[in-house]
VEXZA-712788 format. One record per residue (C-alpha): residue number from 1; residue in three letters; chain; y, x, z. Coordinates in steps of 0.1 Angstrom, whole numbers, plus 5000, padded with zeros to 4 digits. Layout:
residues N
SITE num residuo cadena    Y    X    Z
SITE NUM     ALA      A    Y    X    Z
...
end
This chain:
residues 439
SITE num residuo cadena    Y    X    Z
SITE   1     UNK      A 5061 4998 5136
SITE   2     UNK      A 5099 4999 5131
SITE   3     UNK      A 5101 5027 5156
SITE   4     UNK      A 5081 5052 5135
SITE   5     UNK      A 5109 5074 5126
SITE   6     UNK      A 5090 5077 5088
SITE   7     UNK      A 5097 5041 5084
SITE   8     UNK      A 5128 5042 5078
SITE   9     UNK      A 5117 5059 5042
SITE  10     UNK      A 5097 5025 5036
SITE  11     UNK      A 5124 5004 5025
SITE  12     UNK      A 5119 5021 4992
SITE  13     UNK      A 5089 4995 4987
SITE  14     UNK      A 5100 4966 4979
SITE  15     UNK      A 5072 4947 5007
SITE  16     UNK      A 5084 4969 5032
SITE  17     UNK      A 5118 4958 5029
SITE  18     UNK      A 5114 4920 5027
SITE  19     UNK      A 5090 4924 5058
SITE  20     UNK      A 5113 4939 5076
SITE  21     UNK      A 5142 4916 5069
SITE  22     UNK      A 5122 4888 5077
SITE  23     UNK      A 5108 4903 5108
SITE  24     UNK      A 5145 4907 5121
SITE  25     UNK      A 5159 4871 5109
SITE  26     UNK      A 5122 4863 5128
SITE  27     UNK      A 5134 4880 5159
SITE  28     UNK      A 5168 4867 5161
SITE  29     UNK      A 5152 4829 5161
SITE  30     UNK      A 5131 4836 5181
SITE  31     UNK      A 5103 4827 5160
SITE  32     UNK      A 5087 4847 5135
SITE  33     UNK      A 5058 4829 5115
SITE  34     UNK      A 5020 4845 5121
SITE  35     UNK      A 5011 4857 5084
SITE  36     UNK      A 5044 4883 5090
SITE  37     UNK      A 5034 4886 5122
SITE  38     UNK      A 5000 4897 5112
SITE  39     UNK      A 5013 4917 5081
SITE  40     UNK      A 5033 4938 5102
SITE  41     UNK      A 5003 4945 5126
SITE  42     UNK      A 4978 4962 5098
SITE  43     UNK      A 5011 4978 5085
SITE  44     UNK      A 5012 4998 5120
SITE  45     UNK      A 4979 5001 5124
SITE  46     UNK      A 4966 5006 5087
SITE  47     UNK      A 4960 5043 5084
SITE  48     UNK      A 4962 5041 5044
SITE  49     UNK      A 4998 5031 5048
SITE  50     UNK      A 5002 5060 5074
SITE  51     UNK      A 4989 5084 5049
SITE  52     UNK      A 5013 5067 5021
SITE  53     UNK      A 5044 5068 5045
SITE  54     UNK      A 5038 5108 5051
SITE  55     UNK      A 5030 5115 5015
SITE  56     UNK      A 5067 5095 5009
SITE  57     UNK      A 5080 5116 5039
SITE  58     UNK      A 5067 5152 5023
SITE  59     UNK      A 5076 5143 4987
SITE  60     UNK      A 5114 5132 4998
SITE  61     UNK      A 5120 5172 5006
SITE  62     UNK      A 5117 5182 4973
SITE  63     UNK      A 5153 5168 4967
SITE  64     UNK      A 5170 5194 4996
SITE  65     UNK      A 5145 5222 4987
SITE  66     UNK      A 5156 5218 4945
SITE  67     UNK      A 5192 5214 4955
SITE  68     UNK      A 5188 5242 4978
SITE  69     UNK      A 5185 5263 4948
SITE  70     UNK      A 5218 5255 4927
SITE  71     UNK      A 5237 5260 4962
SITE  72     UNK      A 5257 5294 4972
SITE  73     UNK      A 5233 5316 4991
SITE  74     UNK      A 5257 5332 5024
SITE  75     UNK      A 5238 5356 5047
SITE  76     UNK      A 5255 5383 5070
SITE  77     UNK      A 5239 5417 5075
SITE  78     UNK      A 5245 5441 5108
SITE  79     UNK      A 5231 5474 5096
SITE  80     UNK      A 5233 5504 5130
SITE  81     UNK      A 5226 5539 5118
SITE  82     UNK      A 5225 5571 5142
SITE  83     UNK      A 5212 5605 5123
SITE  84     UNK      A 5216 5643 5135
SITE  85     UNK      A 5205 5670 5120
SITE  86     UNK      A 5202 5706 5136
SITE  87     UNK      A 5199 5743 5123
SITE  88     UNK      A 5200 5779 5136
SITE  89     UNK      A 5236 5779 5134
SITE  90     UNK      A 5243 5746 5146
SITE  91     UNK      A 5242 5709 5144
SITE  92     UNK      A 5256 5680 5131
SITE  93     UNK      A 5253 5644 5147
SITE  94     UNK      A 5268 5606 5128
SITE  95     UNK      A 5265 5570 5142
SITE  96     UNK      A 5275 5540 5117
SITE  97     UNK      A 5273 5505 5121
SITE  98     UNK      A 5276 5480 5090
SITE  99     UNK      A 5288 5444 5091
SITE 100     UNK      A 5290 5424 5057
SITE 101     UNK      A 5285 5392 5047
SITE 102     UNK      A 5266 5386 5009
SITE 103     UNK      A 5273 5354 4990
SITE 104     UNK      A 5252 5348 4958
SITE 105     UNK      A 5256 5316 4936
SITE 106     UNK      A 5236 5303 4907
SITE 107     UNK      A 5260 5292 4879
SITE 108     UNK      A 5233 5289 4851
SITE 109     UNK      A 5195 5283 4860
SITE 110     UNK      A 5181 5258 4834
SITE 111     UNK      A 5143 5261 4853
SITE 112     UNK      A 5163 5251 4884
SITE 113     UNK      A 5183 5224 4870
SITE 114     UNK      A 5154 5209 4853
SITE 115     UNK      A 5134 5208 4889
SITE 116     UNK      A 5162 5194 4902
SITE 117     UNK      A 5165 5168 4876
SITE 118     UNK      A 5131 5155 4885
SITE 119     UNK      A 5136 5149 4919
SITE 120     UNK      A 5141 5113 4917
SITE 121     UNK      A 5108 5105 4895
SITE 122     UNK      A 5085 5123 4916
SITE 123     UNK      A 5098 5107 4947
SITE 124     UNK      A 5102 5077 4929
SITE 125     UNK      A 5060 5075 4922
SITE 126     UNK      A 5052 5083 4959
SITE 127     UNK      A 5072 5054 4966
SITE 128     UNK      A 5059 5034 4943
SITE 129     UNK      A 5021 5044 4952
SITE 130     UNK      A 5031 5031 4988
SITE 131     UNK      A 5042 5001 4974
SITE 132     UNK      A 5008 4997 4959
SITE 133     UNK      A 4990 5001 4990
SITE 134     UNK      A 5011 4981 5009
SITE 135     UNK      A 5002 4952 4985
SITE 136     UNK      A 4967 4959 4988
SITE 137     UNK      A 4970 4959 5024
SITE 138     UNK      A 4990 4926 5022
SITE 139     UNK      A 4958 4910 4999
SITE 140     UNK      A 4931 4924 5021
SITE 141     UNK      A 4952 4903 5051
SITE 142     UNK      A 4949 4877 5029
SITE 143     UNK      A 4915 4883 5022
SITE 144     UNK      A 4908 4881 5060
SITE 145     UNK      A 4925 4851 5065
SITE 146     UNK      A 4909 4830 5044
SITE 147     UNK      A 4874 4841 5056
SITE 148     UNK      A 4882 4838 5087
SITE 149     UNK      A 4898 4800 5078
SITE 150     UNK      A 4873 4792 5061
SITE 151     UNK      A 4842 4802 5084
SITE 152     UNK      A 4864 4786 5108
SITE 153     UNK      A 4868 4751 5090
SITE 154     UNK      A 4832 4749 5076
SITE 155     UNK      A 4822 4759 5116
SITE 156     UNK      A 4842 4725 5124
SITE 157     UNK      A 4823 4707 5097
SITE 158     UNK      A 4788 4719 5109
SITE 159     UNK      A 4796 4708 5148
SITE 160     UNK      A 4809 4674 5129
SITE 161     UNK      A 4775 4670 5113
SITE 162     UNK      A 4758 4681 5142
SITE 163     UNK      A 4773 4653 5160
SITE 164     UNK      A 4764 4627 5133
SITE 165     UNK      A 4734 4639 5134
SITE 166     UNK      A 4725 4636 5170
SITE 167     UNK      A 4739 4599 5169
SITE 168     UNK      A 4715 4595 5139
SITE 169     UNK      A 4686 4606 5164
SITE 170     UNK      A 4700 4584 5190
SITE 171     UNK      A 4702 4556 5166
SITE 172     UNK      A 4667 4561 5150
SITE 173     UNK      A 4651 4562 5187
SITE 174     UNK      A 4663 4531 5201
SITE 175     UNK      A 4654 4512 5172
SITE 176     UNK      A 4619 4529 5169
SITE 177     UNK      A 4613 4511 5207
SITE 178     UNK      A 4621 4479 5199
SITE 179     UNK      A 4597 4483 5169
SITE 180     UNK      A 4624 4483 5140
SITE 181     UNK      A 4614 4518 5124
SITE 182     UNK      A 4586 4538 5125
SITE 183     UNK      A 4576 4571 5145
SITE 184     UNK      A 4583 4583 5107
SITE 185     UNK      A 4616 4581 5107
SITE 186     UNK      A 4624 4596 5140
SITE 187     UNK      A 4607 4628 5128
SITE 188     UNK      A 4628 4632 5102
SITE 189     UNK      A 4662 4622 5123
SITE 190     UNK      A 4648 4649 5145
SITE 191     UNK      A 4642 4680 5121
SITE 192     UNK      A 4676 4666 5100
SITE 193     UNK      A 4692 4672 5134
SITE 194     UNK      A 4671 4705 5140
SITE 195     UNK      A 4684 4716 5103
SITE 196     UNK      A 4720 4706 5116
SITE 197     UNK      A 4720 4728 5146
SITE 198     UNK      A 4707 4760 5125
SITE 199     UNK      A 4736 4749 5102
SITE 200     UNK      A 4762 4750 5135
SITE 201     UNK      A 4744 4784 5141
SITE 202     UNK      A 4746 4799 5111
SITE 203     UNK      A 4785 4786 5110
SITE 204     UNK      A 4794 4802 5141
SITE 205     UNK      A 4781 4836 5134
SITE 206     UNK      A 4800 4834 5101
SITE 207     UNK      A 4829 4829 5123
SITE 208     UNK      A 4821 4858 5147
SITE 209     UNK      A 4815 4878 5115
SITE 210     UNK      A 4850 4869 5096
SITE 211     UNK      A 4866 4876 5134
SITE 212     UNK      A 4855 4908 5132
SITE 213     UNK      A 4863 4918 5099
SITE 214     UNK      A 4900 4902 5103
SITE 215     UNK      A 4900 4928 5133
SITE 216     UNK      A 4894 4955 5114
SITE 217     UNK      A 4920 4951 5084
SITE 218     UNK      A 4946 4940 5113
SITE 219     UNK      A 4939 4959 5139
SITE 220     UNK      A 4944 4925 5166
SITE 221     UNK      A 4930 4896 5169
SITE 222     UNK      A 4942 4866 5148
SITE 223     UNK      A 4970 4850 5162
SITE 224     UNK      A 4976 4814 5173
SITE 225     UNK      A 4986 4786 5144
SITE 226     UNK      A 4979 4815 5116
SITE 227     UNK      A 4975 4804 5084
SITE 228     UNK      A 4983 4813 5049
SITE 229     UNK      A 5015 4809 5032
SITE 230     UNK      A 5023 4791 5004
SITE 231     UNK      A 5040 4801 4974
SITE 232     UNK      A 5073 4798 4960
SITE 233     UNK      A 5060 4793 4922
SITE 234     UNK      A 5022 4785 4922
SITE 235     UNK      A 5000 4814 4906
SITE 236     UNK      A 4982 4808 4878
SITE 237     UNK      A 5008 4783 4854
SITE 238     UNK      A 5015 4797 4819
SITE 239     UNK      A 4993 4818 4796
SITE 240     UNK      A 4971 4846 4798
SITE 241     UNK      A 4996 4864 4774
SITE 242     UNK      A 5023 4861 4795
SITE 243     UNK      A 5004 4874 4826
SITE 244     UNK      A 4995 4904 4806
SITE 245     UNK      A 5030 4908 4800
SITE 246     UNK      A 5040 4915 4836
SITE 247     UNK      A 5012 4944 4839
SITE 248     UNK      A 5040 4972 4839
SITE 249     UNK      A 5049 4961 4875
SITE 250     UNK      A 5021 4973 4885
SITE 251     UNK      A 5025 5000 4912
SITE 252     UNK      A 4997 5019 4897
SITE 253     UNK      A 5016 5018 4861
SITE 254     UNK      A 5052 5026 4876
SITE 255     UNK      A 5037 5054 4894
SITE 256     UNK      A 5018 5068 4862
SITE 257     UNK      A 5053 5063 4844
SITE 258     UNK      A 5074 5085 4865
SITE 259     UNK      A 5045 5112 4866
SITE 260     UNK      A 5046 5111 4833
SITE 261     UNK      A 5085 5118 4830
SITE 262     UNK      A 5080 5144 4855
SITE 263     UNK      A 5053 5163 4836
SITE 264     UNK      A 5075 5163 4806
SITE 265     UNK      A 5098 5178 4826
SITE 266     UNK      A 5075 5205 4836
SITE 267     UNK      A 5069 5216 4800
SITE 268     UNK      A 5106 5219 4798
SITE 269     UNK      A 5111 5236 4831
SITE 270     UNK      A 5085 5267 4820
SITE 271     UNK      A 5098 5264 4787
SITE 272     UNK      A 5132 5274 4805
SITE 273     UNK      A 5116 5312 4818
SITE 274     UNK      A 5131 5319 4780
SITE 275     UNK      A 5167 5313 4788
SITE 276     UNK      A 5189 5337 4805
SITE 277     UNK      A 5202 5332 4844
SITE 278     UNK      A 5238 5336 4853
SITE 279     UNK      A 5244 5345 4890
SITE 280     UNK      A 5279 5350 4910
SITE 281     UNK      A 5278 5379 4933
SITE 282     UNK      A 5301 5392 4958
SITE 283     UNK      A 5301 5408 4995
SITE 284     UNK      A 5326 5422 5021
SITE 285     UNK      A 5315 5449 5046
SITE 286     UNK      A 5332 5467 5074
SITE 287     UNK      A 5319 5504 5085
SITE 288     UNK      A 5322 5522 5119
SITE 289     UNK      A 5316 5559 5118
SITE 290     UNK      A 5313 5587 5139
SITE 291     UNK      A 5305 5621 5136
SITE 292     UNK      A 5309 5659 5143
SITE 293     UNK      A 5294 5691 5157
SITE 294     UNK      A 5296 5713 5183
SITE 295     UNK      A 5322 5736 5164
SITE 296     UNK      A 5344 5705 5148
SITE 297     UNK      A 5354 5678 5174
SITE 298     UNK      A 5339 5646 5168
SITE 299     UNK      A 5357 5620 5140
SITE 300     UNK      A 5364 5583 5140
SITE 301     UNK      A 5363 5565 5107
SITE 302     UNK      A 5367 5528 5098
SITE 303     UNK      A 5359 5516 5062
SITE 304     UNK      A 5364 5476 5047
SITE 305     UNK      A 5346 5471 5009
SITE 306     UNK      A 5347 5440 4991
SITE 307     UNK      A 5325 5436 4961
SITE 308     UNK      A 5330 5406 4930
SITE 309     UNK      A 5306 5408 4900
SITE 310     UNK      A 5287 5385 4878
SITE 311     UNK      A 5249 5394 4871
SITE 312     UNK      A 5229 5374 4842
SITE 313     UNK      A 5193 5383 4836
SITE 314     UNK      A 5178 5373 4799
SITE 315     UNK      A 5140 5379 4796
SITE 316     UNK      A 5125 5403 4769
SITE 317     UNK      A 5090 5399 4782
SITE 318     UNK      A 5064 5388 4805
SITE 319     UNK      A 5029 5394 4794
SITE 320     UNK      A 5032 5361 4775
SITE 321     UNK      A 5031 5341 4811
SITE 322     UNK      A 5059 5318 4798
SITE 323     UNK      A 5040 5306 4771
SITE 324     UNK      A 5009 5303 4790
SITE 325     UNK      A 5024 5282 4816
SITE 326     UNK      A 5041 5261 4791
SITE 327     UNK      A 5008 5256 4771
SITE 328     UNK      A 4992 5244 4806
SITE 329     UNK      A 5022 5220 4813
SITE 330     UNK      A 5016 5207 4782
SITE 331     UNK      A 4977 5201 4792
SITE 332     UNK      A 4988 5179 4817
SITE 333     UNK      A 5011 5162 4804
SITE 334     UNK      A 4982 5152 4778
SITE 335     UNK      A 4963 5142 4805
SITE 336     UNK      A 4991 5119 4823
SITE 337     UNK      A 4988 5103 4788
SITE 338     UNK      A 4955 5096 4786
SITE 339     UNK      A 4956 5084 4824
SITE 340     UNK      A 4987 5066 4814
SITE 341     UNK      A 4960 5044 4789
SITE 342     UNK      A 4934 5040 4812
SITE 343     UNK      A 4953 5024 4836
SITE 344     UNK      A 4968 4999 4811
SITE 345     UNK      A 4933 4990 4800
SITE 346     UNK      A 4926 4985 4837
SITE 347     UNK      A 4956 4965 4838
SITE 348     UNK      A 4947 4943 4808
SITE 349     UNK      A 4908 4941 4824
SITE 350     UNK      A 4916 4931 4857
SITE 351     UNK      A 4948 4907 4845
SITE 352     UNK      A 4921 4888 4824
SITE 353     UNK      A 4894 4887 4850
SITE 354     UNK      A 4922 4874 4877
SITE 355     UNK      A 4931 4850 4852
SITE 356     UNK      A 4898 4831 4841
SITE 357     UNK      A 4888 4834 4879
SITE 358     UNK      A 4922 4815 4891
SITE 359     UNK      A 4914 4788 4859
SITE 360     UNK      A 4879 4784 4871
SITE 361     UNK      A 4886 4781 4909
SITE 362     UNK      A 4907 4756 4898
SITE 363     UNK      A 4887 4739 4880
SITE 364     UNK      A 4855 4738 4905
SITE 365     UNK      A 4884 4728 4936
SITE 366     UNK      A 4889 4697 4910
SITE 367     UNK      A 4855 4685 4903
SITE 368     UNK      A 4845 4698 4940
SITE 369     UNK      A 4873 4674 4954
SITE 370     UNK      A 4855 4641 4934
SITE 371     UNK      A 4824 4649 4943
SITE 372     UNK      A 4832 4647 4980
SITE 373     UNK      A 4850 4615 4973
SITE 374     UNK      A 4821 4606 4953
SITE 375     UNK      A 4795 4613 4984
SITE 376     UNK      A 4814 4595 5010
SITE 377     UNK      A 4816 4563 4990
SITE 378     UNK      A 4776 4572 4985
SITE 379     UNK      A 4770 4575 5021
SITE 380     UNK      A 4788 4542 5032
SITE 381     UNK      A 4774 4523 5008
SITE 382     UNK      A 4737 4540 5013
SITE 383     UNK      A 4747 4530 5053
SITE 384     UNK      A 4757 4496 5046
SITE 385     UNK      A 4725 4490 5029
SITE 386     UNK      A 4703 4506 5059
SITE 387     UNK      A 4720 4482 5083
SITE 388     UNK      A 4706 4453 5056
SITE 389     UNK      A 4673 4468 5056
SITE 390     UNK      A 4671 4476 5017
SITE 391     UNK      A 4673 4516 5024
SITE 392     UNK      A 4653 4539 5048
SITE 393     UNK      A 4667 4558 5073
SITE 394     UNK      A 4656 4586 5052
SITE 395     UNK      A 4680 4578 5024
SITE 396     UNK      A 4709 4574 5045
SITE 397     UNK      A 4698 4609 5065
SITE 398     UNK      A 4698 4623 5027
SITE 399     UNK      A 4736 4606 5017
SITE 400     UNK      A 4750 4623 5053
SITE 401     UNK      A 4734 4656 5041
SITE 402     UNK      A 4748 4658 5008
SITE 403     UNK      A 4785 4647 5017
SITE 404     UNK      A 4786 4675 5045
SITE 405     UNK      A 4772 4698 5014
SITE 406     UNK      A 4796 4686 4995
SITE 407     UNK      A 4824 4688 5022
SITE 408     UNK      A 4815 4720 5027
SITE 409     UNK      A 4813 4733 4989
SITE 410     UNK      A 4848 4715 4987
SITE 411     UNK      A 4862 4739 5017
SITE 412     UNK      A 4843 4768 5001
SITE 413     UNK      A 4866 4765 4971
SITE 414     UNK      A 4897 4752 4981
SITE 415     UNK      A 4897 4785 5000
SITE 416     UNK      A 4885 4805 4967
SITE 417     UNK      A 4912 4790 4954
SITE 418     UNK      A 4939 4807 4976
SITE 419     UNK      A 4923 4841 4972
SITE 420     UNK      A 4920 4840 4938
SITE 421     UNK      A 4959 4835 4937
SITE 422     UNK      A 4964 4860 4958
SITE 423     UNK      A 4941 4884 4938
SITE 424     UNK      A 4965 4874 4907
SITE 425     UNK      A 4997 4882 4920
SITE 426     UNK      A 4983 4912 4934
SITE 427     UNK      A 4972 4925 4895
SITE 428     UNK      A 5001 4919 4877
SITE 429     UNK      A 5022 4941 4911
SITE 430     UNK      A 5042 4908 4925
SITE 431     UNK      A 5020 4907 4955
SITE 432     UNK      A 5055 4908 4977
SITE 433     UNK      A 5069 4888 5003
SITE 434     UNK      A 5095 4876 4974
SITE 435     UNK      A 5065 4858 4964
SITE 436     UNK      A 5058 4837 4991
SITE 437     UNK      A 5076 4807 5011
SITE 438     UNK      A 5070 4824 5047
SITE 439     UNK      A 5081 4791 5073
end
């Protein structure tokens, strides 16, 4: 990725340049934690980031091509000539050759100076609209991760239940021969145990299916010990109101911003076909000529001109197209406006939504965390009161089924839980690499 000679552009977003100091402290450790790892895999092999990184790449030469403008103008001419002209009464034959060198210079252009002037906003939104696919890239890696965790960890609690299960079976057969339970309640060990292996099943497709989708955002397979970062200052404390507040970080709305400024600018720029140009203008030349006829013997001549002038050009007319351009750049800059709103009512939509979703995973991690407390003290006691004969091997087949339900809703939301912080950073623009305590 670092050899990509666009990249080096990249370090205007502010992800790209915390990955790529942390890939290099990783490197000179010798270590470099998995999350980076993986983040810098989809970065070289995400092909919205490759679009972003050329659209930076193209939008960086409007700085030379605007400067290019205000600069002297130098070119050098060679002009060769041969004529001859002939009559009844003779003829007449010349050979020239002109060398000069032309240098024109702008000293008033306010168009120009005004394109030049917005340079640095309109590169300044590209960058920024990398930096926002970049962070989307860096949540969909999250995304994957967690899936992929997830499927993995409720995989492990499926071949754990499986396993309690089959001892269940085991348990409930050898009793049923020496006449302690009934044909009953092997049955029921049996399709608890047939329930638990479609379970296991069902689990390890998940896996294969959360594998495959972590492929595709990455590009590679996961890697070993990857898991997911933690954060320097936990998502989700303080209010709603001062998450809103931290909406114009958004890459979207810093991008809007600056095309904003620069469609302003464009209203001035067309306004600016009313204002006169100034120009410098000079040129030196040196002539060689020969000539003659038949009569008169042929003549040698060499000639240096030097030229110095000043040239300004004020507009009278133009078919109105001045005020026709600067009615259209003022169309747009409308609509930059009104895209300039619809964005921060995005902003303010998604901000909420991220919110009450972070304040209700929360919540259901919470209540999910006593309930599995709640089930294993259930199941031990329900299995302490099997062994004493005052509950059925049904019951207790019951108590094992709901803690691994439980266990598994807990893992479910734990895992919700990261996302959804994730998901809030990532609305309110701070989805960086600042964020996060990388080991």
């Amino acid at each position: 990725m670092v050899g990509r000679s666009p990249f080096t552009l990249i370090v205007l977003s502010r992800f790209a340049a915390g990955l790529l100091c942390l890939l290099s402290i990783g490197a000179m450790a010798g270590d470099t934690d998995p999350f980076v790892q993986t983040l810098a895999l989809a970065m070289d092999h995400n092909p919205e980031v490759k679009v972003a990184e050329a659209n930076l790449v193209a939008a960086q030469e409007r700085l030379p091509q605007s400067r290019a403008v205000l600069l002297p103008n130098v070119a050098l001419g060679i002009t060769p000539n041969s004529s001859h002209s002939g009559w009844q009464g003779g003829s007449v034959s010349e050979q020239s050759l002109v060398v000069g060198v032309t240098l024109s210079h702008i000293l008033y252009n306010r168009s120009a100076w005004i394109a030049f002037e917005q340079t640095a906003p309109w590169i300044g939104a590209f960058a920024d609209e990398l930096d926002g696919v970049v962070q989307t890239l860096f949540f969909k890696v999250a995304k994957g991760t967690v899936d992929l965790l997830q499927a993995r960890e409720i995989a492990r609690l499926a071949e754990s239940n499986q396993q309690v299960m089959r001892q269940h079976l085991l348990s409930t057969q050898s009793r049923h021969q020496v006449g302690e339970l009934t044909r009953t309640s092997v049955s029921q060990a049996e399709a608890r145990l047939a329930s638990a292996q479609a379970d296991k099943i069902r689990a390890d497709n998940d896996v294969a299916v959360a594998q495959a989708q972590f492929f595709e955002v990455v590009g590679a397979p996961a890697t070993e010990g990857l898991a997911l970062p933690t954060f320097r200052q936990t998502p989700g404390e303080g209010s709603l109101e001062g998450w809103l507040a931290q909406r114009e970080q958004r890459p979207d709305l810093r991008a809007s911003n600056k095309r904003l400024v620069v469609a302003e600018g464009v209203i001035k720029q067309e306004r600016a076909g009313h204002w006169p140009t100034v120009a410098l203008t000079s040129s030196a030349s040196h002539i060689w000529q020969k000539g003659g006829t038949p009569v008169v013997a042929t003549t040698e001549e060499e000639v240096n001109s030097y030229t110095l002038g000043m040239k300004m050009e004020l507009p009278l007319f133009s078919g109105g197209m001045t005020l026709s351009k600067t009615a259209e750049a003022q169309a747009r800059r409308d609509a930059q406006w009104a895209e300039l709103d619809r964005l921060h009512r995005q902003a303010h939509r998604e901000i909420e939504k991220a919110y009450l979703d972070l304040q209700s995973s929360q919540a259901l991690t919470t209540s999910s965390s006593r309930i599995v407390a709640a089930a294993r003290m259930a199941r031990d006691g329900v299995e302490r009161e099997f062994q004493a004969g005052s509950r059925t091997a049904l019951d207790l087949l019951d108590s094992e089924h709901e803690l691994f339900s439980s266990q598994t809703d807990w893992a479910k939301n734990r895992y919700s839980l990261e996302l959804a912080r994730f998901q809030m950073l990532l609305v309110v623009g701070r989805l960086t690499l600042e964020e996060i305590a990388v080991k």
